[in-house]
C-alpha positions as CSV (number, residue, x, y, z in Angstrom):
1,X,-51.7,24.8,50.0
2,X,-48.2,25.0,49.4
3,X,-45.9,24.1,52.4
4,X,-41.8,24.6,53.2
5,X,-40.8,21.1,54.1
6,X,-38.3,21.3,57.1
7,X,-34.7,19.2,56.8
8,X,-36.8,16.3,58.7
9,X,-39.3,16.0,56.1
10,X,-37.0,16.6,53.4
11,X,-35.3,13.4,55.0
12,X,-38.6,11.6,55.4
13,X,-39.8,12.3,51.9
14,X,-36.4,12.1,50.4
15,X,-37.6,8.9,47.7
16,X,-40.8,11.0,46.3
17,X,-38.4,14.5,46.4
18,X,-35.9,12.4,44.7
19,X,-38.0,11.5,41.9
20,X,-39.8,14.7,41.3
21,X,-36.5,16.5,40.8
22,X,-34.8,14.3,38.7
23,X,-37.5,14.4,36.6
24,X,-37.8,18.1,36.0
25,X,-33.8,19.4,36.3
26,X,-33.4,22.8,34.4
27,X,-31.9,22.6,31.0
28,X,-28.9,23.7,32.5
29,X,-28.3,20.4,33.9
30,X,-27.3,17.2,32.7
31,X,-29.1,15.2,34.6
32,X,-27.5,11.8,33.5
33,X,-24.5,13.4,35.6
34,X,-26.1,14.5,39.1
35,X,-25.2,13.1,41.9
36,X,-28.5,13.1,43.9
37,X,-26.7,12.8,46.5
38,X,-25.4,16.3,46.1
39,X,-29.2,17.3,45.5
40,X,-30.2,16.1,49.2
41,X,-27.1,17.9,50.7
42,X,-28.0,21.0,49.6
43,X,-31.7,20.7,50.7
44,X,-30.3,19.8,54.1
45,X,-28.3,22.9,54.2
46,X,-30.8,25.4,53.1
47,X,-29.3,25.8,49.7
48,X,-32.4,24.3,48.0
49,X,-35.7,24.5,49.3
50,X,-38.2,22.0,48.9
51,X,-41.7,22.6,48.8
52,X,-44.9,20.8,48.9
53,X,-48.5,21.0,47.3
54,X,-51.1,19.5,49.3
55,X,-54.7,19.4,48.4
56,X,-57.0,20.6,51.4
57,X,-59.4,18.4,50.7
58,X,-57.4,15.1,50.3
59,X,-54.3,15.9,52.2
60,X,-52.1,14.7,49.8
61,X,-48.9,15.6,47.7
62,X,-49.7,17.0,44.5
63,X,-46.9,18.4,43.3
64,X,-43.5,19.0,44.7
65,X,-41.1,22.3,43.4
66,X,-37.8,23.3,44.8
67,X,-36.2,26.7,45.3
68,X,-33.1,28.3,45.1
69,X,-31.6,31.9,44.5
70,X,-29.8,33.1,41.3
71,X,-28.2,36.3,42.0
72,X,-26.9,38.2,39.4
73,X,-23.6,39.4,40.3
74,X,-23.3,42.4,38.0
75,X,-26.2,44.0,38.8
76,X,-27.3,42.7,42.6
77,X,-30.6,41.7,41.4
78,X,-31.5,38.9,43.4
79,X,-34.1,36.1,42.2
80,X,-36.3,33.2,42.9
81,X,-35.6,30.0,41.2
82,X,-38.1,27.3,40.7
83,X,-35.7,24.6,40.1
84,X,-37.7,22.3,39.7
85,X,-41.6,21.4,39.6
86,X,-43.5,18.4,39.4
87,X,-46.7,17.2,39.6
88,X,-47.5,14.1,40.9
89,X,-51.4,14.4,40.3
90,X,-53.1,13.8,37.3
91,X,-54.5,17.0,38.0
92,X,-53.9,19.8,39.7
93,X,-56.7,22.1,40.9
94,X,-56.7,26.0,40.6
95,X,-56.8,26.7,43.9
96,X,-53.1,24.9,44.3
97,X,-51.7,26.5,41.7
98,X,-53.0,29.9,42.9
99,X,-52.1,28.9,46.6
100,X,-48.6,28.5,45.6
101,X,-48.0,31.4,43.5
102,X,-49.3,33.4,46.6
103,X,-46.9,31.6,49.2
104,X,-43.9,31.9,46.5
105,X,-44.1,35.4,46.0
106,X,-44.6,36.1,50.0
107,X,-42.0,34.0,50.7
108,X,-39.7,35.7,47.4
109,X,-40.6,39.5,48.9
110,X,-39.2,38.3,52.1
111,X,-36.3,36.9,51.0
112,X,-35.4,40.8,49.0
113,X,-36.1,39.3,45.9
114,X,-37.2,40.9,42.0
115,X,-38.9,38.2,40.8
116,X,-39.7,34.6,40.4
117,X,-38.4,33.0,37.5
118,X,-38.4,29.6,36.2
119,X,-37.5,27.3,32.8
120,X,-40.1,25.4,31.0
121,X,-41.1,23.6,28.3
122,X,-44.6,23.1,29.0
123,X,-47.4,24.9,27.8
124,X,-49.7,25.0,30.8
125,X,-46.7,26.4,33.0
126,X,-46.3,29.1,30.8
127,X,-50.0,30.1,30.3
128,X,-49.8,30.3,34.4
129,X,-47.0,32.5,34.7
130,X,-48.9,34.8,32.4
131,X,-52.1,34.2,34.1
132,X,-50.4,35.6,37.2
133,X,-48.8,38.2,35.4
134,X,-45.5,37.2,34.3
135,X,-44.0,36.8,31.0
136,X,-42.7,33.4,29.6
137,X,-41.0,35.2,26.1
138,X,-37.5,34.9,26.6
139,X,-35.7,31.9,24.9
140,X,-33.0,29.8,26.7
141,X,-30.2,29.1,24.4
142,X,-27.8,26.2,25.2
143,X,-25.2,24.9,23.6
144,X,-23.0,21.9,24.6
145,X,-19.1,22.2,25.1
């Protein structure tokens, strides 16, 4: 089950949070740069939402993903951003992965918003977003200044 963790948690779990999103920043960040610091301030202020995965059957973390919006100012389309997503199990079972699709898109139509969208690399990710319906085509192209 995928759960919203509350500014208290967030707080609580900070170290393990900390980890998981410096370890999977977007490519749009330079992560050698970020001041987590700035990271926790915006989960604190709603900015960023942090999420965990929790197995029913063993009640622990398996993977921790955080959440912001990307609007789109010329057209008003507003968006879902996974952040960030990492899994701290060596596996992760189906029913997590289908438990937190579900909760992400309720949570996504409640918030007004298109779609859910994301940046990966990984193979697995992207042969989920399909599985679920999604498309994982476009290319990112980044160069440095």
């Amino acid at each position: 089950m995928l759960v919203q963790l509350l500014p208290d948690q967030v707080a609580k779990y900070w170290e393990q949070i900390k980890y998981a999103v410096h370890m999977s920043f977007p490519p749009t960040v330079e992560k050698e740069e970020v001041d987590m610091n700035k990271v926790l301030e915006n989960l604190l202020g709603g900015n960023l939402v942090a999420w965990a995965s929790v197995d029913r059957e063993t009640k622990k973390i398996v993977a921790i993903v955080t959440t912001t919006f990307l609007e789109d100012v010329c057209s008003g389309t507003r968006n879902l951003l996974i952040y960030s997503l990492f899994g701290i199990a060596d596996r992760i079972g189906k029913k997590n992965w289908t438990d937190g699709y579900e909760t992400l898109m309720k949570y996504a139509k409640s918030k007004g918003c298109k779609k859910i969208v994301a940046f990966t690399r990984v193979d697995v990710i992207k042969k989920l977003a399909v599985h679920y319906g999604g498309e994982a085509d476009n290319t990112l192209i980044a160069i440095n200044v």
